[in-house]
N, CA and C of each residue as an Amber inpcrd file, in Angstrom:
protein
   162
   0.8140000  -1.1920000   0.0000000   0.0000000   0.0000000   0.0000000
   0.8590000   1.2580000   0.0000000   2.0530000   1.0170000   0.4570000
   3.0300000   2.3500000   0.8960000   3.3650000   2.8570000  -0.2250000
   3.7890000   1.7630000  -1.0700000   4.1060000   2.0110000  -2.4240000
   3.4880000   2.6260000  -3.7910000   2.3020000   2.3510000  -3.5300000
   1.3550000   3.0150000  -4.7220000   1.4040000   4.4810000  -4.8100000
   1.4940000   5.1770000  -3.5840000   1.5880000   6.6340000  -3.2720000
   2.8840000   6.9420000  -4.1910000   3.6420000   6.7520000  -3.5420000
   5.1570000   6.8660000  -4.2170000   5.1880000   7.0540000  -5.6400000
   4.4450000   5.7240000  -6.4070000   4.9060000   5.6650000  -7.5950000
   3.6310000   6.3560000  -8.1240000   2.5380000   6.7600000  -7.7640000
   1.6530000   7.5570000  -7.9220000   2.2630000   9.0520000  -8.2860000
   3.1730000   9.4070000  -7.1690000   3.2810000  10.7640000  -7.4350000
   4.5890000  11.1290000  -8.0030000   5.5130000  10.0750000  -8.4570000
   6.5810000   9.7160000  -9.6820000   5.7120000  10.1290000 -10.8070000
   4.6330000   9.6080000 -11.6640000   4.1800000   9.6310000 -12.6170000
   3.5020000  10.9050000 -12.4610000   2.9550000  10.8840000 -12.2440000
   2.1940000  12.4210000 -11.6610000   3.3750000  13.3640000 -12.2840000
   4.4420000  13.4930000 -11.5170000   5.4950000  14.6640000 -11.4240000
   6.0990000  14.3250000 -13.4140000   6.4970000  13.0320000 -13.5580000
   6.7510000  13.0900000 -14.8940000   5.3340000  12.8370000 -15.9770000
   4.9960000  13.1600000 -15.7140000   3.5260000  13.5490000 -16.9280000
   3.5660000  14.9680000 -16.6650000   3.8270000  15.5400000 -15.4480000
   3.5850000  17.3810000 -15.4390000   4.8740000  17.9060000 -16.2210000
   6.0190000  17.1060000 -16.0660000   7.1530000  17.4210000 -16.4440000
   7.1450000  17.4330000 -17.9140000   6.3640000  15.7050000 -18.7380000
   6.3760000  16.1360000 -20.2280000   5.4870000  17.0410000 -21.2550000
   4.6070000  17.3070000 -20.5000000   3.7790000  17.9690000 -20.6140000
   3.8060000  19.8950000 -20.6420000   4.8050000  20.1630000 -20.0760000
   5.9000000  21.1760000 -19.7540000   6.6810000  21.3700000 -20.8850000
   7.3290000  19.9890000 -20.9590000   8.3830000  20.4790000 -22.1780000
   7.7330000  20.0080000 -23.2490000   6.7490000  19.8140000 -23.6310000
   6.1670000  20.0380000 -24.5980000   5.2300000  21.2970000 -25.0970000
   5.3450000  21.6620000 -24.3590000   4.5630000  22.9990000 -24.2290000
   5.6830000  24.2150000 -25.0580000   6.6880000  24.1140000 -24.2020000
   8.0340000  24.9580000 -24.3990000   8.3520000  24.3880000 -25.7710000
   8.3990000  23.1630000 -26.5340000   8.8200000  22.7470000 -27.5320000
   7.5890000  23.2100000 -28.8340000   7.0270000  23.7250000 -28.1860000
   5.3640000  23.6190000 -29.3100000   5.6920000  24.5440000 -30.1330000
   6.7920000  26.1220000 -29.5510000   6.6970000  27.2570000 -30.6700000
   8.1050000  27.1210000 -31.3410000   8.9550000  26.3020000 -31.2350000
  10.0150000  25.9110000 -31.7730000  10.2300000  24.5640000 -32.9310000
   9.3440000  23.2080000 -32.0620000  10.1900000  22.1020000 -33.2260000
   8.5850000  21.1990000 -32.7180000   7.7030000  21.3250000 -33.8290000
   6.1990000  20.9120000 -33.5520000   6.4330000  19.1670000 -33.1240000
   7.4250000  18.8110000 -33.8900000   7.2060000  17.5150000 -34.1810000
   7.6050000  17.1440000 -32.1680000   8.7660000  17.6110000 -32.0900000
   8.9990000  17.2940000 -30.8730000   7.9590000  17.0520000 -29.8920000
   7.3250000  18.3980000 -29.9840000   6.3440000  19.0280000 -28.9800000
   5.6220000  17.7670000 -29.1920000   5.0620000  17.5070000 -30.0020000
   4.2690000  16.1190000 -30.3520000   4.6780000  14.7190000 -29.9900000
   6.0100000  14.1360000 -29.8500000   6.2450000  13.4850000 -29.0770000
   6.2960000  13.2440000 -28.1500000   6.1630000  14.7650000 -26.9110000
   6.5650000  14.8020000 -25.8440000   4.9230000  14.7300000 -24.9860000
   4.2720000  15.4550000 -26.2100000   2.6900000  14.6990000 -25.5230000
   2.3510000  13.4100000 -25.7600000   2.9050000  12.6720000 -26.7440000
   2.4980000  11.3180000 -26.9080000   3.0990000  10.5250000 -25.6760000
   3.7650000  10.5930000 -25.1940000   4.6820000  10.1990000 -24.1190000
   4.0400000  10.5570000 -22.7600000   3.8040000  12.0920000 -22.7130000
   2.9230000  12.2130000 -21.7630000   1.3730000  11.2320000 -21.4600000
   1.1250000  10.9820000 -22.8180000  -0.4620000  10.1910000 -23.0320000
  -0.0190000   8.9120000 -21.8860000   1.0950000   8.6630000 -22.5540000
   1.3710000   6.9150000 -22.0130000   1.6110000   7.0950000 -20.5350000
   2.1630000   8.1790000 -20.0500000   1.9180000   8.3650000 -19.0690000
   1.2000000   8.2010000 -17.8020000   0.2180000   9.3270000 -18.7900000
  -1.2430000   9.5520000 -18.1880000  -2.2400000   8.7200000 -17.9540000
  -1.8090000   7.2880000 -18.6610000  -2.7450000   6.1220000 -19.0190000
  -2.1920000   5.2250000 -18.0500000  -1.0200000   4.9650000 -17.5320000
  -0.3700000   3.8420000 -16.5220000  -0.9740000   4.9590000 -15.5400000
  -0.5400000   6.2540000 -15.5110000  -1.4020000   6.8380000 -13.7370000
  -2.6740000   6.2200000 -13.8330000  -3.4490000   6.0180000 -14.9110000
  -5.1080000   5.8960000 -14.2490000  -5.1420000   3.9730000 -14.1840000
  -4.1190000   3.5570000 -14.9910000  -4.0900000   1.8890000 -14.6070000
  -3.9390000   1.9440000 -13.0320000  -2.7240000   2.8600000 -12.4340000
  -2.6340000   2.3150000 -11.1010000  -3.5360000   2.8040000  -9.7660000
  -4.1800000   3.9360000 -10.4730000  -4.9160000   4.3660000  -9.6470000
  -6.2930000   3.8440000  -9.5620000  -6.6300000   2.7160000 -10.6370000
  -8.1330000   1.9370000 -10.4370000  -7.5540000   0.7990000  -9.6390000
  -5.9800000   0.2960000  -9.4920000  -5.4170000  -1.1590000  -8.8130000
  -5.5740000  -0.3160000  -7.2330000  -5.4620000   1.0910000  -6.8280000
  -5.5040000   1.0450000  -5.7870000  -6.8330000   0.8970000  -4.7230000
């Protein structure tokens, strides 16, 4: 149980993080910016896997 928190708010912090630099990448190199949300997606999708296991 101790653990879910933890890695809860790991993902959390790196989904805010790619999500960030994709933002910053959006008026410079699109394609990037676009990877860096696709990445964020996958992200965003293991946070809500682990947050229905908790």
């Amino acid at each position: 149980m101790f653990g879910f928190g933890s890695k809860t708010k790991k993902l959390e912090k790196k989904y805010a993080q790619l999500l960030e630099e994709a933002f910053q990448l959006s008026t410079s190199n699109r394609a990037k910016s676009d990877e860096k949300t696709a990445e964020a997606e996958k992200v965003r999708i293991q946070l809500e896997a682990l947050k229905e296991t908790e």
